[in-house]
Every structure is written in C-alpha cells, then in structure tokens.
N, C-alpha and C positions, 0 to 999 in steps of 0.2 A: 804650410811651412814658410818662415820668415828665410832671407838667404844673406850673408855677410860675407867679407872677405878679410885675411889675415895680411897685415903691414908686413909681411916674410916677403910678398910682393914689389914693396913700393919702401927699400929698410931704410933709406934715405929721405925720405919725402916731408917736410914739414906737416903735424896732427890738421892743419887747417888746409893743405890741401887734400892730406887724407877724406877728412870726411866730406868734400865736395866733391871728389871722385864717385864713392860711395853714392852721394846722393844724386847725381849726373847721370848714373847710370844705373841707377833703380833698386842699389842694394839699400838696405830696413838696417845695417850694423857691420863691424868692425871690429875682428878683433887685435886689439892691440900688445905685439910683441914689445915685452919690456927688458932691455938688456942693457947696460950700463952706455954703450956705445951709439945708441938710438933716443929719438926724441922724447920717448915716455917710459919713464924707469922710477925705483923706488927713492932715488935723490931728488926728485922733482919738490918743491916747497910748496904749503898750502897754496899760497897766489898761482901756481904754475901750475897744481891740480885743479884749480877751481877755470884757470884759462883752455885747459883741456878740456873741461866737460862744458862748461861753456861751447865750445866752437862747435863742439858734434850736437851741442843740444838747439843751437840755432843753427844747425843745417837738417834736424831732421832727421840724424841719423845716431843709432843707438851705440854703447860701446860694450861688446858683448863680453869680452873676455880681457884678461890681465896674463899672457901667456906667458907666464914665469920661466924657468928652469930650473928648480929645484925637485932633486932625484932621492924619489922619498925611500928607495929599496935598494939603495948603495951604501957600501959601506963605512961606519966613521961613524962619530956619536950623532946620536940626536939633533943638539942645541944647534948647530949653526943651519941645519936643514929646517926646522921648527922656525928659528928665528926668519932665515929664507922664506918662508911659507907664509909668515906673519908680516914681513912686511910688504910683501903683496897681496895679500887679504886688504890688508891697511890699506894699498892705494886704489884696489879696485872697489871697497867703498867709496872713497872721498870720488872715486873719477863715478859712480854707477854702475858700477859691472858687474851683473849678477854673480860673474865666473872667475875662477883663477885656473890656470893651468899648470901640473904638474907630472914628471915626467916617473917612470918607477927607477932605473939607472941600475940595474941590479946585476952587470954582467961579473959574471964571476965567481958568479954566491949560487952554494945551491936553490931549490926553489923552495923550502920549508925557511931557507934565512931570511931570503929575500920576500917572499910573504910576511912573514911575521915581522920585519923592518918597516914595509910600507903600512901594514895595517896597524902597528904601533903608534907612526907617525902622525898618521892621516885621524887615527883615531883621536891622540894628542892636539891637533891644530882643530877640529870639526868644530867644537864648543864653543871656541872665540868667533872661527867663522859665521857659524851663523847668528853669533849675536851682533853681527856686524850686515847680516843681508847676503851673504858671498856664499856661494859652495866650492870647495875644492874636488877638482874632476880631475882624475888619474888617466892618462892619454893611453892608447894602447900604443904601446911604444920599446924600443928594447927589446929588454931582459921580458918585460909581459905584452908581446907582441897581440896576442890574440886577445879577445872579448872575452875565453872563458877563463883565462891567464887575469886581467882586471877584476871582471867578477869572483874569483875567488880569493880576491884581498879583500873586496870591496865586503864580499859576504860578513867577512870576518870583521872589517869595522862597526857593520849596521849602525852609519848614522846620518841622518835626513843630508847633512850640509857635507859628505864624502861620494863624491860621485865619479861616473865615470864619462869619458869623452874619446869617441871612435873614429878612430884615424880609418879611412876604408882601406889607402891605402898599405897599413901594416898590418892591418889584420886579414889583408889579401894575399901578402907575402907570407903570412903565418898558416896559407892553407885553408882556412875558413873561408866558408859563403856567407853572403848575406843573411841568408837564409840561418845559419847559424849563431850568427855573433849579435842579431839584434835579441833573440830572446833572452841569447845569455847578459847582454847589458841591459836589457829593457827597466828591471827595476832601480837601476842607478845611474841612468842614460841621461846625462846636460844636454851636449850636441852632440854632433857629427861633422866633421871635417869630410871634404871632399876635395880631390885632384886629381893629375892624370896622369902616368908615363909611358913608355915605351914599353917596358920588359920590366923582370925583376932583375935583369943584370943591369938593364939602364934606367933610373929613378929621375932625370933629365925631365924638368916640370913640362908639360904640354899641355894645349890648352884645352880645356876639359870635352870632351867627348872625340878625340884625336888619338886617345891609348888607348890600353887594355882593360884599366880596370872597371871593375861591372857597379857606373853610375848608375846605369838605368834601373839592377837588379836590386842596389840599393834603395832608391826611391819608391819601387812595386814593392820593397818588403814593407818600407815605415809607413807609405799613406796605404796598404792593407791593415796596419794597425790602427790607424788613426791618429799615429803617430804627428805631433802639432808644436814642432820644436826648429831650431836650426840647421840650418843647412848653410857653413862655410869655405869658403873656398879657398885653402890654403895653398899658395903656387910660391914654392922655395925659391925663388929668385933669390934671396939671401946667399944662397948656399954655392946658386947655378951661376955662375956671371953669362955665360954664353947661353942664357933661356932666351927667348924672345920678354922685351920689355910689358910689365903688367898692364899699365893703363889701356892699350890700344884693345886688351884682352876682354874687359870687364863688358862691356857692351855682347860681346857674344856667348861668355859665359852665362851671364845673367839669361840671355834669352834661351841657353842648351838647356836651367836648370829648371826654367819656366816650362819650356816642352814636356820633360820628363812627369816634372808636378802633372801637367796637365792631360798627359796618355797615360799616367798611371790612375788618375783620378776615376 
C-alpha cells in the first residue's frame, strides 16, 4: 500500500511546499482539497494547472485526489451538482489525479430519494469521467455514513469510473467494523482515508494511533486481502484550529502507518 496525506492538514500552505512535505517525509501522494478559498480550485487556468502538476511531478510526489464537495444525494436539480462534478473531473485530469471526491449530502431525504439522487448523478457524470482517466468515489459520509449505505448506490450505478472511498472514520461512527465495510466496498473501493480521534463525541484530529479508531484492524483487514491501494491520512486541521499543527505530525504518522503495514504483513 502506497500512503498520502490530505492538504485539510496543511489548508494554507502553498502546492510547492505541499508536495515537499510530502516528499521529506516519505509519503508516495497528496490529496489535494479543492475549495474556492485554497490554492487549488476549479478557477485555476491552464498555465496554473500545468504549474501544479509540475511542482508534485518534480518532487516525486503523486496527486491522488481532487477532493471536491459536491453532494450527489441532496436535494435540488441535477445541473449545478453534475456541472460541480464535471469541473473537477476537468481539473483532476489536467493536474493527474486518478480520483475526484464527492460527498452524498442527503440529510433529510428519505433513503430510496437520496439513493436514487446519487445514483442518478454518479451515473450521469461516470461516462465523461472516464473518458477523461478520473473515477468519481462517493465518500462514506453523512446521510451514507456507512460502506453498506455507499455500496448500495454504488450497486445501483454499476459503472467502472463511479466508485467508492472509505472514510474509517465515519463508518466507525456508523457502527461497522472493518471487518464489515471492506467486503461491502471491496468492488468499488478507490482508497481509504485514515485518522484519529478521541471519542465519537470528540472528532478533535489526533495523531494517528493516539484515538480510538481501529487503524490497525483496518490495515489486518485490507493486506489479508491483498488489498494494494491507498492509504491517506486525512487530519481536519481545516475544521480544528486548536489540533496540534500538521507538519511536525507527518514524520510519525508515516512511520505508525509503516508499523501497521508491516505486523499485518
């Protein structure tokens, strides 16, 4: 397993010391939060996407993901979610990034609506995605907190470039085990996101192997499969002002997620 880390970490930080961090401390990729308010967003112009993948491509270091926010299973028409969808498709080509991230948003909707919104959607954006290289992965998130909650939209779209991406953390709060949620995403599994908190009353990022949630049981589930995909490490610092600051972090992270790899192997 390759390991990356999400700029929710670092929301300020210029892309070029982004991926020197990245490379300084042994992470393979990056994924890049794209929000109007940050350094990499869908206003970016060609010259300014092509200096982006540039900088990661001469340090070394991959850019995994284009982590969007568009909420494919809330309510409101189509067009402007679709068009959301498509222009981050759009930049995670031009930048290299396998992946786009999208969230389901579907609080309030029963769940036969809110299913059949996302898989409408997802269905809708898949065909352009993959003639562009990108797959769209549904985060376990929200309204579809758990793996079996993503898998059954994901069921419903059946298509190669509509995939799913496992938060540990939400699908830990949703009651599942590992043990659970990787069979359920297994056939539409991009990555997996990793972190750590305190409680499910306190979400306050820690540094990964200082909470509760079950890293370890995670990693014995995916390398008994043979599972040979990403593993990153999303630390909300965006959200937390009072977390402990990222950079200082990455160094030991790196080496907790190397242990794990390595006693589970």
């Amino acid at each position: 397993m390759r390991l990356a880390f999400s700029t929710l970490g670092v929301p300020e930080l210029p892309v070029e010391q982004v991926a020197r961090l990245a490379a300084d401390n042994g992470f393979h990729g990056v994924e890049l939060r794209a929000s109007p308010e940050g350094p990499v967003h869908t206003g970016l112009s060609a010259d300014e996407r092509a200096d982006v993948a540039a900088g990661f491509h001469k340090a070394g270091v991959e850019i995994l993901t284009v982590a969007g926010y568009a909420k494919v299973a809330a309510a409101g028409d189509d067009g402007p979610v679709l068009d959301e969808i498509g222009a981050a498709v759009q930049l995670a080509h031009d930048l290299g990034a396998p992946f786009v991230r999208v969230f389901p948003g579907g609080a309030g909707l029963g769940r036969e609506e809110a299913d059949g919104l996302a898989a409408r959607r997802l269905a809708a954006a898949a065909p352009a995605a993959e003639d562009l290289g990108v797959r769209v992965l549904l985060e376990t998130h929200d309204s579809h907190r758990g793996g079996a909650d993503v898998a059954r939209v994901l069921g419903r779209v059946g298509h190669v470039a509509a995939g799913g991406l496992w938060d540990v953390m939400h699908t830990w709060l949703a009651g599942e085990q590992p043990s659970a949620t990787f069979p359920a995403l297994a056939p539409y599994l991009g990555y997996v996101q990793v972190k750590d908190i305190a409680s499910a009353a306190d979400t306050t990022p820690l540094p990964l192997g200082a909470g509760v949630l079950p890293l370890a049981e995670t990693v014995e589930v995916l390398s008994r499969a043979e599972w040979d995909g990403w593993l990153c490490w999303e630390y909300e610092k965006r959200w937390y002002p009072q977390a402990a600051e990222l950079p200082a972090l990455l160094g030991p992270a790196r080496d907790h997620l190397t242990r794990l790899l390595t006693e589970s192997a």
